[in-house]
C-alpha positions in Angstrom: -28.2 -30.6 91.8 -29.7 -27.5 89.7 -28.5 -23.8 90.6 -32.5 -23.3 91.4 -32.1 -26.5 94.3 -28.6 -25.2 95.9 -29.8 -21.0 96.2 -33.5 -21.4 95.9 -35.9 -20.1 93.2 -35.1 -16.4 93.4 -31.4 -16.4 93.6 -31.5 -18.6 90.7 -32.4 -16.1 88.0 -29.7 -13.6 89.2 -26.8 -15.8 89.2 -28.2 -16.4 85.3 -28.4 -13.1 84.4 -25.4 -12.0 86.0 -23.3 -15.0 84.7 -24.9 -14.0 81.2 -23.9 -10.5 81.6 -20.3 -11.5 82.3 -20.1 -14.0 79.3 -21.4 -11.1 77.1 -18.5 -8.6 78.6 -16.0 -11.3 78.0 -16.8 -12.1 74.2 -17.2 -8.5 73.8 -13.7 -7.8 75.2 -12.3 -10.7 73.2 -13.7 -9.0 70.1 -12.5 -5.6 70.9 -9.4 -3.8 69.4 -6.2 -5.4 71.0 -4.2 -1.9 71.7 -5.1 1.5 72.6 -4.9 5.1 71.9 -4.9 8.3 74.0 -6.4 11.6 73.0 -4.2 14.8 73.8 -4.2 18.2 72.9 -1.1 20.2 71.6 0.4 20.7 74.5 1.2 16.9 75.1 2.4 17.3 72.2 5.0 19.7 71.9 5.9 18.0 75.5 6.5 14.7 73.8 8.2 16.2 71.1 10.8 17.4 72.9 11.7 14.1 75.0 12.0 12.7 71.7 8.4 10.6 70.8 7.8 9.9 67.1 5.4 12.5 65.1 3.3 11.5 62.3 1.5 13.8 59.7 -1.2 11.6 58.1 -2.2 14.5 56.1 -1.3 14.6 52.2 2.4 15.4 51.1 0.7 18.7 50.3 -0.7 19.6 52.9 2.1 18.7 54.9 4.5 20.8 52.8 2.1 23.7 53.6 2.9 23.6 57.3 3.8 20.3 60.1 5.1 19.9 63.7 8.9 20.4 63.4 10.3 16.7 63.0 7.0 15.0 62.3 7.2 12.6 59.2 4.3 12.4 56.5 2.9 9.0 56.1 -0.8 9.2 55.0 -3.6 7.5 56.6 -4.8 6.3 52.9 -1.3 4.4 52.9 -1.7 3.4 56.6 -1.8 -0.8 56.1 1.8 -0.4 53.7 3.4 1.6 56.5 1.9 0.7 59.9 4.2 -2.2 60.5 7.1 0.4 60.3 6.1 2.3 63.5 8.0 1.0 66.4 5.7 -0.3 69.4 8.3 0.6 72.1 8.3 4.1 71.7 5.3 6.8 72.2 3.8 7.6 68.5 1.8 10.6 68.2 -0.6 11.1 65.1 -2.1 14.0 63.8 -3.7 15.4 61.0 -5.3 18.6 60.0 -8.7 18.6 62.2 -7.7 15.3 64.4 -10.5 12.9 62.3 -8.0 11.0 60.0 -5.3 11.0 62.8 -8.0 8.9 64.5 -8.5 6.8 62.3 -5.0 6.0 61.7 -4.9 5.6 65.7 -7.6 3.2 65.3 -5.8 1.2 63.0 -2.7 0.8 64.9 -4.6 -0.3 67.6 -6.2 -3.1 66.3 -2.5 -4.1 65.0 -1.8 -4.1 68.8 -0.5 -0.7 69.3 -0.7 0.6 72.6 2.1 3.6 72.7 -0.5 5.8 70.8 -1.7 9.7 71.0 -3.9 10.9 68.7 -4.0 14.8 68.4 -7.6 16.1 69.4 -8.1 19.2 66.7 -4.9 18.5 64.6 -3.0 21.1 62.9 -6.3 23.8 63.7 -5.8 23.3 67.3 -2.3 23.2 67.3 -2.0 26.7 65.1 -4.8 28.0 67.3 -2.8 27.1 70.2 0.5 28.9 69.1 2.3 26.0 68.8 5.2 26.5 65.8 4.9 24.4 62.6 7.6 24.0 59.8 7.0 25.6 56.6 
C-alpha cells in the first residue's frame, strides 16, 4: 500500500518533504565536524586559568615573546596537524591568538579531530590587553 493510499493525497506530499528534510539534516550532521568549540572572552579566561585549563598561544614565537597569558605555551596554528594530537581531550584547552582569527582556526581544527573541551578567545591578545588582563613579557 503507497503513503498516498494509507493518509490520502494531501498528507502524502508532507510526510515526503518532511522525511526529505530529515534525511538532509541527518547526512548534513553526519558530515559536520565531530567536536566543538566555545567562544569566550578574557574573562573566562583568566577564570580558567587559574583552575588550571591549558593555554595555547598560536601566534609566532615572536610575537609570543613580545607579550602571552602567563603559563600559556606557543604552538603555532601553521604547525597545528604536527602538534594537535599532543593536546589532551580530557582537560579544557583554551586557544588564542593575537585578534582571535587564527585561534579559530586552530579551534576548528581540533574539532574536526574530535575535540570537544575547546575555547577559542574572541579578540585575542587585543581584547585581552584592552581588558586589563596581565600578559608575560
Amino acid at each position: 500500500m503507497t503513503r498516498r493510499a494509507l493518509f490520502g493525497p494531501k498528507v502524502a506530499p508532507l510526510i515526503q518533504a518532511a522525511s526529505l528534510t530529515l534525511a538532509l539534516l541527518l547526512f548534513l550532521a553526519a558530515c559536520g565536524p565531530k567536536g566543538s568549540y566555545e567562544n569566550v572572552g578574557p574573562e573566562e579566561l583568566y577564570e580558567a586559568l587559574a583552575a588550571g585549563a591549558l593555554v595555547v598561544d598560536v601566534r609566532t614565537p615572536g610575537e609570543f615573546a613580545q607579550g602571552h597569558v602567563p603559563g600559556a605555551i606557543n604552538l603555532p596554528v601553521e604547525e597545528v596537524a604536527r602538534w594537535a594530537d599532543r593536546i589532551p581531550k580530557d582537560r579544557p584547552v583554551y586557544l588564542y591568538c593575537r585578534s582571535g582569527n587564527r585561534s579559530r582556526k586552530a579551534a576548528e581544527y581540533l574539532a574536526r579531530k574530535g575535540y570537544t573541551n575547546l575555547y577559542n578567545v574572541e579578540g585575542g591578545v587585543l581584547a585581552i590587553a584592552r581588558a586589563g588582563y596581565p600578559l608575560v613579557r
